[in-house]
Each structure stands twice: as C-alpha cells, then as structure tokens.
C-alpha positions, 0 to 999 in steps of 0.5 A, a space after each residue: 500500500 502507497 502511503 500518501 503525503 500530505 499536499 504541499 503549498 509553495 507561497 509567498 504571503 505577498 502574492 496575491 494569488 498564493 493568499 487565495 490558495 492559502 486561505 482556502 486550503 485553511 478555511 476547507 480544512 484541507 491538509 497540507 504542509 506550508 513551505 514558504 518561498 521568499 520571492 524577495 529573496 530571490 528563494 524562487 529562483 533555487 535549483 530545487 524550486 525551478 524543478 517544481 515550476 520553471 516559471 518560478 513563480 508561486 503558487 505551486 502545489 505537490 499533492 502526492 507526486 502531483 505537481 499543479 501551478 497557476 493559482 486558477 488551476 490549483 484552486 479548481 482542483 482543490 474545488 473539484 478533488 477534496 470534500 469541500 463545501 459546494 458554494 465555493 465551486 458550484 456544480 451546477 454548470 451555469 452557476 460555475 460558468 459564472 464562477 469561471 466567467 470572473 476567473 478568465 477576466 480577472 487576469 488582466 482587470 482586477 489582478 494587473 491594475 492592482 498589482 500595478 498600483 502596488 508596484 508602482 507605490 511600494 515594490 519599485 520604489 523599495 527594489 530601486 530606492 527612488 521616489 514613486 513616479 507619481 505620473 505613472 501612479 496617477 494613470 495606474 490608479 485611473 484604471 484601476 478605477 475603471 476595473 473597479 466600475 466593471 467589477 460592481 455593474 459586470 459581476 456584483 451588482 445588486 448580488 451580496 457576492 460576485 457571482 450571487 448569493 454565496 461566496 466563490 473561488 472569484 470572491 476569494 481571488 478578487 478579495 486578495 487582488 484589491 487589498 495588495 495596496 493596503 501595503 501603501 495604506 492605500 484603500 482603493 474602495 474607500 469611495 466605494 460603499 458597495 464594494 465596500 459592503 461586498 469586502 465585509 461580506 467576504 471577510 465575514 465569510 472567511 472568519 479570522 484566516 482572513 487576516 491572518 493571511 493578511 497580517 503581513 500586508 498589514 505590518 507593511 501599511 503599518 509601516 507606512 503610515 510612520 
C-alpha cells in the first residue's frame, strides 16, 4: 500500500494569488504542509524550486507526486478533488460558468491594475530606492478605477457576492487582488460603499484566516503610515 503525503503549498504571503490558495486550503480544512518561498529573496529562483515550476513563480502545489501551478488551476482542483463545501465551486454548470466567467477576466482587470498600483507605490520604489513616479501612479490608479466600475455593474451588482448569493473561488481571488495596496495604506474602495459592503461580506465569510493571511500586508501599511 502507497502511503500518501500530505499536499504541499509553495507561497509567498505577498502574492496575491498564493493568499487565495492559502486561505482556502485553511478555511476547507484541507491538509497540507506550508513551505514558504521568499520571492524577495530571490528563494524562487533555487535549483530545487525551478524543478517544481520553471516559471518560478508561486503558487505551486505537490499533492502526492502531483505537481499543479497557476493559482486558477490549483484552486479548481482543490474545488473539484477534496470534500469541500459546494458554494465555493458550484456544480451546477451555469452557476460555475459564472464562477469561471470572473476567473478568465480577472487576469488582466482586477489582478494587473492592482498589482500595478502596488508596484508602482511600494515594490519599485523599495527594489530601486527612488521616489514613486507619481505620473505613472496617477494613470495606474485611473484604471484601476475603471476595473473597479466593471467589477460592481459586470459581476456584483445588486448580488451580496460576485457571482450571487454565496461566496466563490472569484470572491476569494478578487478579495486578495484589491487589498495588495493596503501595503501603501492605500484603500482603493474607500469611495466605494458597495464594494465596500461586498469586502465585509467576504471577510465575514472567511472568519479570522482572513487576516491572518493578511497580517503581513498589514505590518507593511503599518509601516507606512510612520
């Protein structure tokens, strides 16, 4: 008989998308082992984890021998394969084409213009040591502004989470894109009270794993606000 190993999570708590893997892995009770990957160390880029994902980047996950990247993919077969909660990755076809539907737009709205804002105001300026280039965080921050308008009349509407009554996998990943400018002490759904309305949702749902998740993103604004 083939012993099996518990799954492993290889993460950064910085990125966005390896918080979402984290989060749902602890608020489903699934079991597995942590092995964080210190991206501003360069950790990503050793030998022994460039066999595991040659793009080197996280997460990654090792579930018995089976090695799975792209934070997407992973959280559907995590979704598909354990005993989870069917809210998060409905089988009714429609209602996951909605889940999916909000995944295959997230990568290049939600997920690039925050990640950009954050970029632009904290990671560039710590990497090279100069001022932010405010011309540049002027027009990030426009669009983002124009993602976020897609996000409340596209997806949230006058639903309680963006793809109806229930949380999903696209709450989950939507939620960890837009706190990564926290960092700068930046709340970008401040002006916004229905978004606003739906983030409080969403941490409610996720309990205190939330902002454990989270507390390093929260020692950054922290430090911020100094």
């Amino acid at each position: 008989m083939v012993s099996r190993q518990p799954l492993r999570l290889y993460f950064d708590v910085l990125s966005q998308p390896s918080r979402a893997v984290l989060i749902f892995l602890k608020r489903t009770g699934i079991p597995h082992v942590e092995r964080p990957v210190a991206l501003r160390k360069g950790e990503q880029r050793t030998p022994e984890f460039t066999k595991l994902n040659p793009m080197q980047k996280v997460p990654v996950i090792v579930d018995n021998g089976f090695v799975l990247t792209e934070s997407v993919a992973i959280l559907k077969y995590l979704a598909t394969k354990y005993d989870v909660p069917q809210f998060w990755y409905p089988e009714d076809p429609m209602q996951r084409a909605k889940v999916d539907e909000y995944m295959a737009w997230q990568h290049i709205n939600a997920r690039y213009h925050a990640a950009k804002v954050f970029q632009l105001e904290i990671l560039i300026p710590r990497m090279t040591g100069q001022p932010v280039d405010e011309i540049r965080l002027t027009k990030a921050l426009t669009e983002l502004n124009g993602t976020l308008d897609r996000l409340e009349s596209m997806f949230l509407k006058d639903q309680p989470f963006l793809c109806g009554e229930e949380i999903t996998l696209a709450d989950l990943l939507a939620i960890c894109e837009l706190m990564q400018p926290i960092a700068a002490d930046r709340d970008i759904l401040k002006d916004r009270p229905k978004l606003i309305a739906w983030r409080n949702r969403v941490q409610s749902a996720l309990g205190k794993t939330f902002d454990e998740v989270h507390s390093f993103l929260y020692q950054l604004r922290n430090k911020a606000r100094l």
